[in-house]
C-alpha positions in Angstrom: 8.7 -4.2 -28.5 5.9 -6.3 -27.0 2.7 -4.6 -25.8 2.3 -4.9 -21.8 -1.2 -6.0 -20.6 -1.6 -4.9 -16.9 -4.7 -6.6 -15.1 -5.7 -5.4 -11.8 -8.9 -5.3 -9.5 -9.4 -1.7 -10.2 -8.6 0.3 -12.9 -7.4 3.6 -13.2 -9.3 5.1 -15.7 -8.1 8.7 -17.2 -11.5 9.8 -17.8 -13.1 9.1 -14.7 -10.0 11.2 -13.5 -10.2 14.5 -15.1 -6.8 15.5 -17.4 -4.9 12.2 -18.3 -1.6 11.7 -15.8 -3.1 13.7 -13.7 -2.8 10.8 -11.3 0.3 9.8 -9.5 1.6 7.3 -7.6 0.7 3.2 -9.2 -1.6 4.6 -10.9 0.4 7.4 -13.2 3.6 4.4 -13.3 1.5 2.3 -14.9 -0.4 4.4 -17.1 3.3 5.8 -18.2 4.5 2.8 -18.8 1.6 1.2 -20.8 2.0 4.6 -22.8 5.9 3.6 -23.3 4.3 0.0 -24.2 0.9 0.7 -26.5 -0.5 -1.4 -23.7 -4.0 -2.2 -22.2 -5.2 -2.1 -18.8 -8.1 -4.7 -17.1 -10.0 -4.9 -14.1 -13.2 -3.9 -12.2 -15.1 -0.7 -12.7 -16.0 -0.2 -9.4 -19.9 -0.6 -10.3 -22.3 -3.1 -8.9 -25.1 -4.4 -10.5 -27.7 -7.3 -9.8 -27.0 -9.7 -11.9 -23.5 -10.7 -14.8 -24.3 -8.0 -18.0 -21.4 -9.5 -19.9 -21.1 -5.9 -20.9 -17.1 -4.7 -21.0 -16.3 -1.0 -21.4 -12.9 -0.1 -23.5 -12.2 3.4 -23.7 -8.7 4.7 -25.4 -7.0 7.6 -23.8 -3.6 8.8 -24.5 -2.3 5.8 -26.0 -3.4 3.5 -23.1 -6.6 1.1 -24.0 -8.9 0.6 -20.7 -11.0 -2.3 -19.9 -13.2 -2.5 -17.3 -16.3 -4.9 -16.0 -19.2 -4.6 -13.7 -19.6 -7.5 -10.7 -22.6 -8.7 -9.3 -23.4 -8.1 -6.0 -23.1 -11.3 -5.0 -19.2 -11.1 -6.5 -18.2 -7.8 -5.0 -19.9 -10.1 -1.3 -18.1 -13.1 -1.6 -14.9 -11.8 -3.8 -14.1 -8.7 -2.8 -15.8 -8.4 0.9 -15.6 -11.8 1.2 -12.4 -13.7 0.5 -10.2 -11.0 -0.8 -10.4 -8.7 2.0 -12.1 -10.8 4.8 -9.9 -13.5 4.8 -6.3 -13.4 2.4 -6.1 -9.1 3.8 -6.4 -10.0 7.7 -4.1 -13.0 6.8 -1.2 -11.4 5.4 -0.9 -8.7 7.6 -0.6 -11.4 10.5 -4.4 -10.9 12.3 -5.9 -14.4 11.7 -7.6 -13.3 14.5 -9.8 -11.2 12.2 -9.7 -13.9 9.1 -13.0 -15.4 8.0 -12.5 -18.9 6.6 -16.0 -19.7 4.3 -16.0 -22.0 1.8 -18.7 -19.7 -0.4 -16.3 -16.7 -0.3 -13.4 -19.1 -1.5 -15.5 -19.9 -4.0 -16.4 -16.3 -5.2 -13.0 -15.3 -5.2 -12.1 -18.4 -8.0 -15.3 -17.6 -9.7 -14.7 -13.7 -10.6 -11.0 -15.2 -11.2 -12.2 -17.3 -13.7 -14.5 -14.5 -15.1 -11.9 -12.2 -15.4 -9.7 -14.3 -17.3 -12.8 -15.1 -19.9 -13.2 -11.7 -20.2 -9.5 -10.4 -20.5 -7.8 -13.5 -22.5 -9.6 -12.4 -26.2 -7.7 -8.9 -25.2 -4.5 -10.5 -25.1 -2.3 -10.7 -28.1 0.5 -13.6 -28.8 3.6 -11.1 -27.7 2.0 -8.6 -25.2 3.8 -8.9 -21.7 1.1 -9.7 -18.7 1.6 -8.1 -15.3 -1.2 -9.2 -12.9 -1.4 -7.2 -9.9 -1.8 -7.9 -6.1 -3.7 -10.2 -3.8 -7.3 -10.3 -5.1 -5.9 -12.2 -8.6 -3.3 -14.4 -7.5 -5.2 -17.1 -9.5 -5.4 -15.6 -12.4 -2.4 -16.6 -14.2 -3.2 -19.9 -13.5 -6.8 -19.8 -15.1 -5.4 -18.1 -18.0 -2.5 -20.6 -18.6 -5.6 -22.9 -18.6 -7.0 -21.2 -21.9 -4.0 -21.3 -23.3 -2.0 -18.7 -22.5 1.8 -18.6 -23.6 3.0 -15.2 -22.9 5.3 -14.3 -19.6 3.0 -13.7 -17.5 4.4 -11.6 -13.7 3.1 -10.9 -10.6 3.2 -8.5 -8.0 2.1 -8.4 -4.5 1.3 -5.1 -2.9 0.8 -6.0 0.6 3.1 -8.9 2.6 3.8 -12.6 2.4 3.1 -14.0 6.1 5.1 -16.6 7.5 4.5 -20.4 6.7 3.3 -21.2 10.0 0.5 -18.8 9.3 -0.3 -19.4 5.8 -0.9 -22.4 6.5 -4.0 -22.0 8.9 -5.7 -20.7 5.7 -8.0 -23.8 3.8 -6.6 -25.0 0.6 -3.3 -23.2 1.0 -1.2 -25.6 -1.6 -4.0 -25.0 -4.1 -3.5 -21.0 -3.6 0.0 -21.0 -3.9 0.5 -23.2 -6.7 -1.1 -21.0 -8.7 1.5 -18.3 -8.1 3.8 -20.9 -9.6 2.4 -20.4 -13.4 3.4 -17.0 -13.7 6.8 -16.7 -14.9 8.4 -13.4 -12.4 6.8 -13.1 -8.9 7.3 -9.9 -7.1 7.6 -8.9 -3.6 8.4 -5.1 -1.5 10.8 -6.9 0.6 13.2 -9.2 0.9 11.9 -10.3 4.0 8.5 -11.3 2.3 10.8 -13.0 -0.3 12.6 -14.9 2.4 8.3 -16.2 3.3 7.3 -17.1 0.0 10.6 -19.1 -0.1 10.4 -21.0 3.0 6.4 -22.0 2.2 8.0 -23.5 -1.0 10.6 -25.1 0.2 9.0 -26.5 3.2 5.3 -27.5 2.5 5.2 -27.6 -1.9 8.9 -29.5 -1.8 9.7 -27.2 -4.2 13.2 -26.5 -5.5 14.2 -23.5 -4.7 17.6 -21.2 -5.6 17.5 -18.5 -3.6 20.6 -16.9 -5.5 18.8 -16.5 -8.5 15.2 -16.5 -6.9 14.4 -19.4 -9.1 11.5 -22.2 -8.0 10.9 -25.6 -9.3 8.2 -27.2 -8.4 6.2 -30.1 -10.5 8.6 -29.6 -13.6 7.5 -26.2 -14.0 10.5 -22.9 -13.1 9.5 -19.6 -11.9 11.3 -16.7 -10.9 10.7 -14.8 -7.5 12.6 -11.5 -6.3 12.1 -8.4 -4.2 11.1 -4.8 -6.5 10.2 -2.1 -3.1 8.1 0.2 -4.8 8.9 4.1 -4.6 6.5 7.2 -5.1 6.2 8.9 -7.9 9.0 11.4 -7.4 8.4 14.6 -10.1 4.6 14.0 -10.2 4.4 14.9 -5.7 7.3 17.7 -6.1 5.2 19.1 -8.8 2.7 19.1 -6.0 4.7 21.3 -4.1 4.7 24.2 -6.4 1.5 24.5 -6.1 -0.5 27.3 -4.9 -2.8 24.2 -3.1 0.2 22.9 -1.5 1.0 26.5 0.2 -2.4 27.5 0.7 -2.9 23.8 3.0 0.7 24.5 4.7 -0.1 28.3 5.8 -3.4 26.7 6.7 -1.9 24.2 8.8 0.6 26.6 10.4 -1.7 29.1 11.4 -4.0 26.9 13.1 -1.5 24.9 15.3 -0.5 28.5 17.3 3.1 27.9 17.3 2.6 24.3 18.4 4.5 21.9 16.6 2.6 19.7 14.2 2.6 15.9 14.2 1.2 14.2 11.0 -0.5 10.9 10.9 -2.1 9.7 6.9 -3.6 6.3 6.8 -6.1 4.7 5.2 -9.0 3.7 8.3 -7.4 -0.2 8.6 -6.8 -2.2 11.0 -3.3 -3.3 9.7 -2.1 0.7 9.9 -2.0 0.4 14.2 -4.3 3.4 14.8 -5.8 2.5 17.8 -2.3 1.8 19.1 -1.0 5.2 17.5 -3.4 6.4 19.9 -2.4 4.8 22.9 1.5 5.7 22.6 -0.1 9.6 22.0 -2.0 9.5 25.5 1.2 7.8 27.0 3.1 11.0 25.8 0.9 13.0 27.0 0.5 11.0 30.5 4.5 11.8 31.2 4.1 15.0 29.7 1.2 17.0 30.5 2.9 20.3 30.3 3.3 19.2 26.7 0.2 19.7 25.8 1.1 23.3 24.7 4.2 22.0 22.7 2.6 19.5 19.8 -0.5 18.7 18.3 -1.3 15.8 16.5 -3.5 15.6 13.3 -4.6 12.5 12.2 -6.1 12.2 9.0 -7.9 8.4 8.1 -10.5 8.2 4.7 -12.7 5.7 5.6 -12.0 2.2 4.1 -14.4 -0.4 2.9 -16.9 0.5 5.0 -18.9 -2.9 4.4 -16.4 -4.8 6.2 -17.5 -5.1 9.8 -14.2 -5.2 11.3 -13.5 -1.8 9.5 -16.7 -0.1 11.3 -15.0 -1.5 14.5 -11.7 0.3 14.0 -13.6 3.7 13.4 -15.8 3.4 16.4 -12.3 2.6 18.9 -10.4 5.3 16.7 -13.1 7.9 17.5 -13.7 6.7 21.1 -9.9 6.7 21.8 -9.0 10.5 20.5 -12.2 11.5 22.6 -10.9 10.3 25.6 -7.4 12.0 25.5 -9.1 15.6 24.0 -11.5 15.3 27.0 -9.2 14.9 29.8 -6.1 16.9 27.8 -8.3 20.4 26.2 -7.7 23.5 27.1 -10.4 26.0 26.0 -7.8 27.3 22.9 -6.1 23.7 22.5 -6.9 20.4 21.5 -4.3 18.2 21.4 -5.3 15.5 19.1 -7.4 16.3 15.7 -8.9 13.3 14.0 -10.1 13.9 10.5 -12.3 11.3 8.7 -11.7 12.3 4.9 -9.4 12.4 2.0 -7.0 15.3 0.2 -5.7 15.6 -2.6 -1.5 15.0 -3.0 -1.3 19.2 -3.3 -3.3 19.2 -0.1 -1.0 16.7 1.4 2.3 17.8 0.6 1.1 21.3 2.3 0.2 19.3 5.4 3.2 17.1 5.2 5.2 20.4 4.7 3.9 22.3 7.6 4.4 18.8 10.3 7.7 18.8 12.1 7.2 15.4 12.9 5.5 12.5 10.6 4.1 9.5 12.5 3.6 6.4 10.3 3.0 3.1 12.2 1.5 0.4 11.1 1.5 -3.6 12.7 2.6 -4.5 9.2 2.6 -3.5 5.8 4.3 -4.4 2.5 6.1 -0.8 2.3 4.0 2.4 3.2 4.7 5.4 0.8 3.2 7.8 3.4 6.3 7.5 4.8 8.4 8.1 1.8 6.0 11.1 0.7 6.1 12.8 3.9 10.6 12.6 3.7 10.1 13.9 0.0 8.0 17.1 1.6 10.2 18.1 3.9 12.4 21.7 3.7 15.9 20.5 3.5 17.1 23.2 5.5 14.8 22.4 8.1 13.2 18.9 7.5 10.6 17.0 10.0 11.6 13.9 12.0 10.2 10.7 10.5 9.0 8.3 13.1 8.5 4.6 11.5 7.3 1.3 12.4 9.9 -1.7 12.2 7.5 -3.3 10.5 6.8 -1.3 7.6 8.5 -2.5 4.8 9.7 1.0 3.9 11.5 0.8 7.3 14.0 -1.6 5.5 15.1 1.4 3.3 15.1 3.9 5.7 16.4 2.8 9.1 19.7 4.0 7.4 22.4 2.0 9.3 20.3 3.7 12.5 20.2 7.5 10.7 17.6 7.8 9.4 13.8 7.7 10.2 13.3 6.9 13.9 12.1 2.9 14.1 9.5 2.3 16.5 7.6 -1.0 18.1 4.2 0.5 17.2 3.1 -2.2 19.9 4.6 -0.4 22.3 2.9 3.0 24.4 6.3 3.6 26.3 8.3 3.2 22.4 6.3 5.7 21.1 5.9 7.5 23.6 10.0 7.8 23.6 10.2 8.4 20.1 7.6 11.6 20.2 10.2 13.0 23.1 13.0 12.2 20.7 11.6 13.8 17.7 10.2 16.6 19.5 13.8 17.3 21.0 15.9 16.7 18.0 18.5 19.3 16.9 18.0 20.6 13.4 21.3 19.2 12.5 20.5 15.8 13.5 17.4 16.2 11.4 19.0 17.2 8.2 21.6 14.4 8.7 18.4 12.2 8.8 16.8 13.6 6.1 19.9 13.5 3.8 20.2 9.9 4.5 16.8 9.4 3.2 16.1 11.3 0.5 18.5 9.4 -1.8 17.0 6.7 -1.9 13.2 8.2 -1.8 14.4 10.1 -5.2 16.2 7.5 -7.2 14.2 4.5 -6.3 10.9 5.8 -7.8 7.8 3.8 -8.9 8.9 5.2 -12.5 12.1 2.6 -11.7 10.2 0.1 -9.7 8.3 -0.2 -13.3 10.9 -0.3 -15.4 12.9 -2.9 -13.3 10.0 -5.5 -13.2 9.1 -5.2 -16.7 12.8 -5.5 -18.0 12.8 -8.5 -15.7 9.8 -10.1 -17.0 10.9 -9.5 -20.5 14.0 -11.4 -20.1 13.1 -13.9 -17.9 
């Protein structure tokens, strides 16, 4: 069986991490299935230094090789600050509003391209299987089919593919999607993203394109593109629940709220995750509802997120200024209505708070599929589950709208929406509920990451 080479910007690396699969999520799918593989894993270490050491760290664990180089600072400005998440991030969650177009960033992000695939193609053997992951690399099959490169090389994007009419605001678009077209199996979470990727090739490359088989000729050269929606890591976050973590952060959770029921918001402190609007549709609620105050509470936990970015400072000062406004003119001398958190738990920690949350509020302005979502379904009691509100354009939300029965969709846009679908949740009968949660659990447990991986791999195999 060939080896499977897995190159991302940051690695998961066992030691770093305490016990190895101790991780779960991408992270512990990948690291199982380069264990089922012998494989190797590439990327950034995360550290910084002045000036290009050259140095690489390998470190075996477990079966699983690790990889991992430093950047300069001037790559981690103009790759990862710069292009990666100041311009393609902002872009393909539709706010080209917030995209910086700089020729020296573009430039960084090729560069530390080209260095990782220096650095990674001695690593690669003549059979392994190469799966490049996500929107920082997406020219690095290309630069390694330029030293030579033969093996089936797949990609994966993470996040979503934006519409044509917006890709193509961004300089040297062709360039940047041709690229995509050396690897041999493209991946996407939807098939809405698909449906993107597809018209951009059709209508500005000329490309040939067979949406049937998701095959794409363009320049001579075929390439296979389909939809793989990633899934959580199913045993790994009930194995959370059994935990005395998990209970001891559900009783927590419980006794604080005063019989109040608990709404649940976990999001990374981005823009693309509609906080400030999650906000807004909260004070609307509470606008109609004022005597409501006594009835919910809503926690909303946000690690912050590349805090270098200046548009990500921006989201926590409005996020901040927002909550204040609503616990000010809402607070009771017992009650607060809204609690805003600004750090991280631990999955354990999570599923207790997940647990303990009649209602789970996940609404992002886009993103590629959200497993917040999926995790908070998976924590539920089945004999008393939470209501899962969820915005239409998450792509988990094209898994679990469930024909209309399943999580509640919601125009995160929208104050009055959410507003309504707070009263809804808030309201629901317990039958209702489990109907709901029934309808989405089948699809949370079956169509795990654990499949997701095996699916894409098996694909790139045979393609």
């Amino acid at each position: 069986m060939s080896r499977l080479v897995v190159i991302s910007n940051r690695v998961a690396v066992p030691k770093a991490r305490g016990v190895a699969g101790a991780q779960g999520g991408l992270a512990g799918a990948l690291n199982a299935a380069l264990k089922d593989y012998g494989g190797l894993w590439f990327g950034w270490s995360g550290q910084e230094s002045e000036d290009r050491t050259g140095n690489m760290n390998l470190q075996r664990h477990d079966g699983v090789t690790t990889a991992t180089i430093d950047l300069s600072t001037r790559d981690v400005d103009e790759y990862y600050n710069g292009y990666a998440n100041s311009t393609l991030w902002p872009l393909f969650h539709y706010r080209i509003d917030l995209a910086e177009f700089e020729n020296e960033t573009g430039r960084g992000y090729e560069r530390v391209n080209d260095r990782f695939a220096d650095s990674v193609m001695p690593l690669i053997e003549e059979d392994d299987l190469v799966w490049v992951h996500d929107y920082h690399l997406i020219p690095l099959g290309n630069r390694l089919r330029e030293k030579g490169a033969k093996n089936r090389i797949g990609f994966f994007l993470h996040i979503p593919w934006p519409p044509t009419r917006l890709l193509t605001s961004l300089p040297f678009h062709e360039r940047l999607v041709e690229t995509l077209l050396d690897y041999n199996l493209i991946g996407f979470q939807t098939e809405e993203w698909l449906g993107s990727f597809f018209h951009y090739c059709e209508n500005e490359l000329g490309a040939e394109v067979d949406k049937d088989s998701g095959k794409i000729t363009h320049k001579g050269n075929t390439t296979v593109a389909r939809a793989y929606p990633i899934g959580i890591d199913w045993e790994h976050f009930q194995a959370q629940g059994d935990t005395g973590e998990a209970r001891q952060a559900c009783q927590r959770l419980l006794a604080s709220t005063r019989h109040r029921t608990a709404m649940i918001g976990v999001d990374r402190l981005d823009y693309s995750k509609g906080l400030p609007e999650r906000i807004d549709g909260i004070g609307r609620f509470f606008d109609q509802n004022p005597d409501r105050t006594r009835d919910l509470v809503f926690i909303q936990i946000a690690p912050p997120s590349r805090e270098d970015v200046e548009s990500y400072q921006k989201i926590r000062n409005v996020l901040e200024q927002k909550t204040g406004q609503i616990n000010g003119a809402r607070s009771e001398v017992d009650i607060v209505p809204i609690r805003y958190v600004n750090r991280g738990y631990s999955h354990a920690e999570l599923f207790g708070f997940f647990r303990a949350s009649k209602i789970g509020l996940v609404t992002p302005l886009r993103d590629g599929m959200n497993l917040v979502a999926k995790e908070y379904v998976a924590a539920q009691e089945p004999d008393d589950p939470g209501v899962l509100i969820l915005s239409e354009f998450a792509g988990a939300a094209h898994q679990l709208d469930c024909d209309g029965k399943g999580a509640v969709l919601v125009n995160p846009h929208s104050p009055d929406a959410l507003a309504r679908a707070i009263q809804s949740a808030l309201d629901m009968p317990v039958e209702e509920r489990k109907q709901r949660y029934e309808n989405m659990i089948v699809t949370i447990r079956d169509d795990n990451v654990q499949a997701w991986t095996k699916q894409f791999c098996g694909d790139l195999a045979n393609v």
